[in-house]
N, C-alpha and C positions, 0 to 999 in steps of 0.2 A: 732074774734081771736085777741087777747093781751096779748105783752111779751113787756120784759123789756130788753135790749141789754143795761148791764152794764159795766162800765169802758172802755170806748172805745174810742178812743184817734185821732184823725182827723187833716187832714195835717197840722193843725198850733200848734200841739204840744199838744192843748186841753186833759185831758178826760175827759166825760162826759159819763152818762146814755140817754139813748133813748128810747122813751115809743113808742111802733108801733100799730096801733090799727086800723082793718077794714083795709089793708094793705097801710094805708099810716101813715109816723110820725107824731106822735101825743105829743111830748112834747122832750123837750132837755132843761134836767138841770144836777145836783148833787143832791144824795141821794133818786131817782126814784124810784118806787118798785111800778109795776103792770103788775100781771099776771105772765106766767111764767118770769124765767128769762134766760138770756144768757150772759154769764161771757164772755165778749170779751178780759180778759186778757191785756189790755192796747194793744192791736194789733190797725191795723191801720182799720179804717173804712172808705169807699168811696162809690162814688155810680159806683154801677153794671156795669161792663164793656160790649160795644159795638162795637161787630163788623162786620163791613159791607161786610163780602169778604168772607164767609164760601162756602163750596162745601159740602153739605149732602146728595149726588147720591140719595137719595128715589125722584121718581121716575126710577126701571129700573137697578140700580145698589148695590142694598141692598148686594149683596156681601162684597163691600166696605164700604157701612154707612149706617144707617137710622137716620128718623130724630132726633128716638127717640135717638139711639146711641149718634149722633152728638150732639144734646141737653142735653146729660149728658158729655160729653166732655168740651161741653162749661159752665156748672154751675162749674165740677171741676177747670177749668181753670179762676173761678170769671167773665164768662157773664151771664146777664141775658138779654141779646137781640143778636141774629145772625140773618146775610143775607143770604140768600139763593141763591145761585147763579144759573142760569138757564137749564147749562148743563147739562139735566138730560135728561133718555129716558124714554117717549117722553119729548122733550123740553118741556121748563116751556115758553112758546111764545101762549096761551092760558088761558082765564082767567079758566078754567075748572083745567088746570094743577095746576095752582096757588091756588088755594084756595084746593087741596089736599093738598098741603104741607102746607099753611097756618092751615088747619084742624088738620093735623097729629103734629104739635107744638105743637098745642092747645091741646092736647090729652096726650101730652105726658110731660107736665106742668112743664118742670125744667128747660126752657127760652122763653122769648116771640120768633117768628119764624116767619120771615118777609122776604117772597119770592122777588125777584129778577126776573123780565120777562126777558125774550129774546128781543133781538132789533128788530133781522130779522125770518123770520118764519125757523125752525129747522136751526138757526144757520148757514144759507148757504149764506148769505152775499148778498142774489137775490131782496129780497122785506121785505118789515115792516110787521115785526107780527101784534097779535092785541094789539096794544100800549093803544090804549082808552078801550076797552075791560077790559085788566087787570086793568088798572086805577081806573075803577067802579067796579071791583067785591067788593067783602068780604074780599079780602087783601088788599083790596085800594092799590094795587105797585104805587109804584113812583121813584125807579130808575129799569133801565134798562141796562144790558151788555148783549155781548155775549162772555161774558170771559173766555178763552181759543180758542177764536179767535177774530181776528180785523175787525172792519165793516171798510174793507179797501178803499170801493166804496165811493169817496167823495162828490157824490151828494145824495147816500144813509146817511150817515152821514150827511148832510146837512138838509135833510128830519126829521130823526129822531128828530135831533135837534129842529125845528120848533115845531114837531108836540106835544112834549114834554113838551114843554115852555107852550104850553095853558090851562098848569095844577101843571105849578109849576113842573115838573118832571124834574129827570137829566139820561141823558147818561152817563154810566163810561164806556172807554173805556179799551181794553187788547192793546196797544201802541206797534204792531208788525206787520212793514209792513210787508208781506208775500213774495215779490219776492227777499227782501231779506235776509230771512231764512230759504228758501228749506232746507230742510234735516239737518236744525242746529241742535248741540244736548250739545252745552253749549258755554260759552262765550267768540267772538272772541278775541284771543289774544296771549300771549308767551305759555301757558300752552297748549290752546286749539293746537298751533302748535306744541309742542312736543310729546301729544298724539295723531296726527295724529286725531282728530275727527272734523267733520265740524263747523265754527266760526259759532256764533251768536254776528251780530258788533251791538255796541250800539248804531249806527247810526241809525236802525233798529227800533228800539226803539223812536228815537228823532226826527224822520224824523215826523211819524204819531201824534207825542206831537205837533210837531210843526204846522200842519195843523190842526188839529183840536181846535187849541188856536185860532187859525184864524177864524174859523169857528163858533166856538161858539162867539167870538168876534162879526161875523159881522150878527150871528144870535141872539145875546141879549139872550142865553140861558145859561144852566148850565153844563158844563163840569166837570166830575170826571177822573182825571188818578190813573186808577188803579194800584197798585203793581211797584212803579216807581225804577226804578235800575241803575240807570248813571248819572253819575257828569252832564253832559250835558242837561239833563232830569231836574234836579235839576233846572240847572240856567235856562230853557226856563217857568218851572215855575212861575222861582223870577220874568222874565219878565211881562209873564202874569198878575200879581199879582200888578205888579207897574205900568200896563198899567190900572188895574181898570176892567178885564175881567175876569168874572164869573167863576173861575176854580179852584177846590180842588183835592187834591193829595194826596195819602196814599202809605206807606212803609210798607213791611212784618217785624215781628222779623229777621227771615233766614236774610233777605239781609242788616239787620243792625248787622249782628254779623258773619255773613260767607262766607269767598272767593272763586277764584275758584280754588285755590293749593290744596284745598281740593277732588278735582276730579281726581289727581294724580295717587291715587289709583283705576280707575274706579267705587268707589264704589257707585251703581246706586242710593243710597239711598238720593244723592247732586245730584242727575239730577232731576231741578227744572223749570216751564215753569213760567216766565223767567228767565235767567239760573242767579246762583250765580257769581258775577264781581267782579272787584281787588279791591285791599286794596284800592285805590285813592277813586274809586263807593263808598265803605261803607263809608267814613269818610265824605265823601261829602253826605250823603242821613244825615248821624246823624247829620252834620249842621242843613243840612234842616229841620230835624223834630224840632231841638232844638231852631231854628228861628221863625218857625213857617211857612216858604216857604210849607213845608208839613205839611197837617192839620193831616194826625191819620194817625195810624196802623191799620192793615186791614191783620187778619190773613194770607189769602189763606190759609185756612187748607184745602188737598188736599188728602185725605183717597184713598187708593188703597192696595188691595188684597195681600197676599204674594207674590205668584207667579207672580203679573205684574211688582213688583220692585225686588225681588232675582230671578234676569237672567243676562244676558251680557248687558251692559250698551246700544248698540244701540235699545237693543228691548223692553226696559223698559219703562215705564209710567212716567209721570211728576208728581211733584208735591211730597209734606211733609203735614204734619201732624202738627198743629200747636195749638190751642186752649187751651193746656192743659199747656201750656210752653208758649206763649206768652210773659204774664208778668214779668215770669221771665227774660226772654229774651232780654224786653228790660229796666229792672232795671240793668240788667248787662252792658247792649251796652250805655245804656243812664244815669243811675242813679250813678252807682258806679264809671264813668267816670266824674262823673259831671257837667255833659252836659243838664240836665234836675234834674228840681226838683221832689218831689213827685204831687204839685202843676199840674206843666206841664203834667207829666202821668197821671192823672187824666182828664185835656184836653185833651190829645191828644188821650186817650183809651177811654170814656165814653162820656166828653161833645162834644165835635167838632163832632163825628162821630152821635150820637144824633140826633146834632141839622142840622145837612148835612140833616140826611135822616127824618128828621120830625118825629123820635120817640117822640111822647111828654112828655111822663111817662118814659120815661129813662134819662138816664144820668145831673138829674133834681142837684141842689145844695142842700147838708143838710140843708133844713129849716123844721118847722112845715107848717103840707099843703103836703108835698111833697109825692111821691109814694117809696114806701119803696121798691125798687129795690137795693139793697144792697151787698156789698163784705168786709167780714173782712181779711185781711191780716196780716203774721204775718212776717214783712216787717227784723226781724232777722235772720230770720230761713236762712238756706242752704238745700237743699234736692238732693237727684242724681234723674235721669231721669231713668226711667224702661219702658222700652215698654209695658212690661208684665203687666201694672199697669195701664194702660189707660185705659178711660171708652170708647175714641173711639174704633169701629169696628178693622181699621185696626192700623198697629204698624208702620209704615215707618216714622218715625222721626230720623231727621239728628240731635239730642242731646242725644240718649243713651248713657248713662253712663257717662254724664256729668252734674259737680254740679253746680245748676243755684241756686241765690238768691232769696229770697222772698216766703211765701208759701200762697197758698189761703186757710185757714181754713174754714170761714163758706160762706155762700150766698142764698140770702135772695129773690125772687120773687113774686113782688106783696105784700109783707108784709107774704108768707112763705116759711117758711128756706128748702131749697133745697140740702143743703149741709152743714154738718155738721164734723168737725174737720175732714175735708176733705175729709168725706164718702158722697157717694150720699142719701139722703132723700127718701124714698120712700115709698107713703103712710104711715109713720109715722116710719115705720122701715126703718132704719140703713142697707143698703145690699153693 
């Protein structure tokens, strides 16, 4: 297979033709012509956005997503690599579990699909799944969470960590210590006391950052904090970081663009695990990403059924929907603020998260040689947000009806286009 990706325009201002051939680039000049072609329109060309924090329920919850769903979610939204994250039934704490969902990616060919084990066996915080298990299957995993709960037992944490390190693996933890947020259902503070619902303090949060810094510190291993949400969270990182100890950290879009005044109106659609925090939280995480204290974004896209989010806010399900809106999400928070370049969003969505999780073939720099995992952007455009338009399963996204920057037109896996002026590819036709 060879096409010709013309007039395509790359973050230093460039355009250029790009020749892709046996799916990796094969030539970057002026005046190219081989094979088909594809009019990139002077849009912006990057490579293929990665992200490490998807929720794809197959296994056990195909109500809410499959992979396959979720994998068309994320080529609209310009990935062509997602995490899988492990809370599925049955857990993904088996290398048998793993390499299903590893299979069904692979099956479903419109993003690479790189499972995410469990730490502890079904997620019950008791004992170590099979960490060396999944490590050797056929997904080769190499990171580990059990996100959407905290391996709060610090000698289990400790274990993990070891056991992890003998293969180059990292732990990402969910940074919520549990006794103290029984029955929270958003974030402690002025709001959460006017509405009368239980706080969720950020202390909660920075307490479990802060031991597990320790932790991996005194175990020489690699620490990930998941989904980080508090100014305090922020600087225990910066510390980390200046002390010289192994630790990366990733932001959602949601929490770099949305507070918690927004829960005002109970609308369960902003009850997020963990919960959306004040103006001070957001401004303080967008330093961070735009310092570099946080190394990526890291969707949590978090797919769930009609009826588990339109109910009363206390009986409702956590979690948003994010992969399709991402980028725009944080060209908006980051970009149009000017707080990041297009340079850095390209760090901080494809390469850093990349090179964290040992994708080797992703988030690669446009050279010849390289793996044509690809996203064109048409980095003018404005578009409104539509539920009804999503290629995920479910629709629970906290931006309908609001006009976010930036659109992803094509995307490119493996060296074929998967998405086309914004329509999903399939099998050759347009659907």
């Amino acid at each position: 297979m060879e096409f010709t990706i013309t007039n395509a325009r790359l973050i230093d201002d460039q355009v250029v033709d790009v020749i892709v051939s046996s799916g990796v680039i094969a030539e970057i000049g002026n005046g190219l012509n081989k094979g088909e072609k594809i009019d990139a329109a002077k849009n912006l060309l990057i490579p293929g956005l990665v992200d490490l924090h998807t929720h794809l329920r197959e296994p056990g919850r195909e109500d809410s997503e499959t992979v396959a769903t979720g994998s068309m979610a994320a080529a609209k939204g310009g990935f062509t690599a997602i995490s899988a994250m492990a809370n599925t039934f049955p857990v993904a704490d088996t290398a048998g579990v793993v390499e299903q969902v590893y299979r069904l990616g692979q099956e479903a060919g419109f993003c690479d699909v790189f499972p995410i084990g469990a730490v502890t066996q079904g997620l019950a915080g008791k004992s170590l799944a099979e960490l060396g298990a999944m490590a050797n299957s056929k997904a080769r995993v190499r990171i580990f969470s059990d996100d959407g709960k905290c391996v709060s037992d610090p000698l289990l944490m400790r274990r993990a960590l070891e056991y992890v390190k003998t293969f180059n693996g990292i732990i990402a933890q969910h940074a919520q210590e549990p006794a103290l947020t029984v029955d929270s259902q958003m974030n402690e503070g002025i709001v959460s006391s006017k509405l009368g619902l239980v706080g969720w303090p950020a202390v909660a949060e920075e307490a479990i950052i802060a031991r597990d810094i320790l932790l991996a510190e005194h175990v020489g291993s690699r620490l990930h904090i998941c989904h980080l949400t508090t100014a305090g969270g922020v600087d225990l990182v910066r510390f980390a970081k200046s002390r010289g100890i192994n630790v990366t950290a990733e932001v959602t879009p949601h929490h770099l663009l949305l507070t918690d005044d927004l829960v005002t109106d109970y609308d369960s659609v902003y009850k997020v695990n963990p919960p959306l925090r004040t103006e001070r939280d957001v401004l303080a995480l967008r330093k961070g990403l735009a310092d570099g204290t946080i190394d990526i974004v890291g969707t949590d896209h978090a797919p769930h059924p009609t009826e588990d989010k339109d109910c009363e806010w206390q009986s409702a399900a956590f979690g948003m929907v994010g992969l399709e809106t991402a980028l725009s999400v944080v060209v908006k928070a980051m970009i149009e603020t000017k707080m990041m370049t297009w340079a850095d969003l390209v760090d901080r969505m494809s390469i850093a998260p990349a090179k964290i999780a040992g994708y080797l073939h992703h988030g690669q720099i446009l050279k010849v040689g390289a793996t044509a995992n690809l996203t064109i952007i048409d980095s003018n455009a404005n578009w409104i947000v539509d539920r009804n338009r999503l290629a995920s399963k479910s629709k629970n996204t906290p931006f309908e009806g609001m006009q976010l920057p930036s659109r992803v037109v094509h995307t490119f896996l493996n060296g074929k286009q998967v998405l086309s002026n914004g329509e999903i590819v399939n099998g050759g036709a347009i659907e």
